[in-house]
N, CA, C and O of each residue as an XYZ file, in Angstrom:
208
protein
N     117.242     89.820     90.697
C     116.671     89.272     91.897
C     116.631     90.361     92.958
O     117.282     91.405     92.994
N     115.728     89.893     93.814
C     115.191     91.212     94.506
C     114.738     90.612     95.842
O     113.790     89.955     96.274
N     116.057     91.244     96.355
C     115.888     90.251     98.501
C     115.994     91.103     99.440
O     116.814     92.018     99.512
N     115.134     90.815    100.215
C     114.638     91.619    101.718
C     116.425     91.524    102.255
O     117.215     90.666    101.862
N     116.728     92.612    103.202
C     118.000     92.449    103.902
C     117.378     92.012    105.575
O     118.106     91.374    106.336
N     116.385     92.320    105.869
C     115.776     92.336    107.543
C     114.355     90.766    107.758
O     113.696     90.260    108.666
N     114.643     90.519    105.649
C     113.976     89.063    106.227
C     112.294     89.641    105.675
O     111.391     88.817    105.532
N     112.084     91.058    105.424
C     110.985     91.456    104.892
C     111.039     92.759    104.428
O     111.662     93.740    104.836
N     109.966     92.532    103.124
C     109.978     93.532    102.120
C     108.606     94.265    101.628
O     107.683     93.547    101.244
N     108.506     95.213    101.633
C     107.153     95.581    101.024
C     107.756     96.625    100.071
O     106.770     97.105     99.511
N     108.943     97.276     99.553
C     109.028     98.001     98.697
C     110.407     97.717     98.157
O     111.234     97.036     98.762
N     110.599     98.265     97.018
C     111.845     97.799     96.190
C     111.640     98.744     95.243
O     110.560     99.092     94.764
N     113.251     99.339     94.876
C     113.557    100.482     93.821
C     114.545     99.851     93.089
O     115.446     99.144     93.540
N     114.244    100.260     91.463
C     115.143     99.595     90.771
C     115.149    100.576     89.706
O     114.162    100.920     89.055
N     116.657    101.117     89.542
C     116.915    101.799     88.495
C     117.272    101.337     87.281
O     118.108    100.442     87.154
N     116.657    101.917     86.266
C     116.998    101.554     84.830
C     117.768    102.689     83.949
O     116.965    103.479     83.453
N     118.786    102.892     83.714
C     119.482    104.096     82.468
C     118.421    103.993     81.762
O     117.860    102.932     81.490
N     118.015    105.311     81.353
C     117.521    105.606     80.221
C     118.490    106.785     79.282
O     118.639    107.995     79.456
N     119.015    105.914     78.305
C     120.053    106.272     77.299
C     119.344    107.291     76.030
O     118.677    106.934     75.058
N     119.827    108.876     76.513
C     119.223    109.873     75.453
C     119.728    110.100     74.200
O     120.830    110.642     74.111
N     119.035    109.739     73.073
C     119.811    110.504     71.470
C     119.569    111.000     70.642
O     118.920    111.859     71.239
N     119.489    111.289     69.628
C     118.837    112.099     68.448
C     117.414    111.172     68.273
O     116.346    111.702     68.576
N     117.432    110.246     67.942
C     116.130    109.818     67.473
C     115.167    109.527     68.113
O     114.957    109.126     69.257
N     114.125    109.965     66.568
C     112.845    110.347     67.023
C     112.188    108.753     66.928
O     112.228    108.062     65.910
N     111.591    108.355     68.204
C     110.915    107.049     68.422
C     109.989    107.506     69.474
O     109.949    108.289     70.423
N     109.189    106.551     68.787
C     108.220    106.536     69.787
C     107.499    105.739     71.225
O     108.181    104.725     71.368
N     106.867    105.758     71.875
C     106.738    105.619     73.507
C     107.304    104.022     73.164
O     107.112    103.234     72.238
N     108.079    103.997     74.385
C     108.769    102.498     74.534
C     108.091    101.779     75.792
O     107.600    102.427     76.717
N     108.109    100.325     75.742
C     107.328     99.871     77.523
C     108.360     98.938     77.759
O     109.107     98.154     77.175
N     108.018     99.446     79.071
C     109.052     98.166     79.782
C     108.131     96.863     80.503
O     107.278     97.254     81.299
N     108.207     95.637     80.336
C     106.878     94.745     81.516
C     107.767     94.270     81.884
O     108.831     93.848     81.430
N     107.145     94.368     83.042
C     107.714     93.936     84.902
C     106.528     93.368     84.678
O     105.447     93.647     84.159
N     107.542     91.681     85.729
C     106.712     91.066     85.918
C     107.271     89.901     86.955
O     108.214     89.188     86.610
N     106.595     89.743     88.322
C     107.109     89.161     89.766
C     106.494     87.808     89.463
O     105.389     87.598     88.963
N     107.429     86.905     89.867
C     107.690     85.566     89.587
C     108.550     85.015     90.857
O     109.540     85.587     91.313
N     107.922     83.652     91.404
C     109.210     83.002     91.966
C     109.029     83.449     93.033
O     110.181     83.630     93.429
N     107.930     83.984     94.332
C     108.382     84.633     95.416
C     108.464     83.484     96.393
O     107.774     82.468     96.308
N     109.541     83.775     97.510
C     109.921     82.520     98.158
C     108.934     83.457    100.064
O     108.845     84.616    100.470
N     108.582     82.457    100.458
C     108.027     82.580    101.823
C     107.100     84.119    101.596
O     107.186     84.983    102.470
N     106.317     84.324    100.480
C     105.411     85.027    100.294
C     104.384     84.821     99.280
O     104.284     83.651     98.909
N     103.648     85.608     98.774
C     102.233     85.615     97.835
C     102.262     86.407     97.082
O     102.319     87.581     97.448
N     102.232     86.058     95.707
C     102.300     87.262     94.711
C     100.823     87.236     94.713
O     100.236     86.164     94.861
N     100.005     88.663     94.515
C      98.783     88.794     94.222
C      98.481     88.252     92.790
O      99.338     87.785     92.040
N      97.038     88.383     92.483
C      97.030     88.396     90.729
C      97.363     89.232     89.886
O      97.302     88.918     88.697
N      97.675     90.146     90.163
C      98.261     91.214     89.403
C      99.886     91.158     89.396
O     100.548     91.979     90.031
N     100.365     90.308     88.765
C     101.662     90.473     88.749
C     102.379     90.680     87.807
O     103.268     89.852     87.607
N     102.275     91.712     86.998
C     102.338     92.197     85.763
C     102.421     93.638     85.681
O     101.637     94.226     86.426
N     102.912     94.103     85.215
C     102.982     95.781     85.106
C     103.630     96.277     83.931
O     104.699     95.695     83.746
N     103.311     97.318     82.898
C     103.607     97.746     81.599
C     103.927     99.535     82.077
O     103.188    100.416     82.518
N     105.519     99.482     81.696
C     106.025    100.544     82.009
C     106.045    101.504     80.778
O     107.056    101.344     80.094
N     105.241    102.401     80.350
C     105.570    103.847     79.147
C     106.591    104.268     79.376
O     106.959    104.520     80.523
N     107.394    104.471     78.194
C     108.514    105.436     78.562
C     108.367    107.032     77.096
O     109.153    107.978     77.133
């Protein structure tokens, strides 16, 4: 969950470990995806596919 401290938000950072090891794999995705916003508007695009 992801909350304004001043009551409003237009940006948000969120770190993820990315855990390094021998193997060989290939590109991984992460989807983000905003749900649930309270006293705001999610656009239509609320979806996002992260490459790693």
């Amino acid at each position: 969950m992801i909350s304004p401290e001043n009551g409003f938000l237009t940006t948000a950072v969120i770190n993820i470990p990315i855990n390094d090891d021998d193997l060989s794999e290939g590109t991984e995705n992460l989807n983000l995806t905003l749900v649930n916003a309270t006293e705001a508007t999610i656009g239509n695009q609320n979806t996002a596919i992260v490459s790693i």
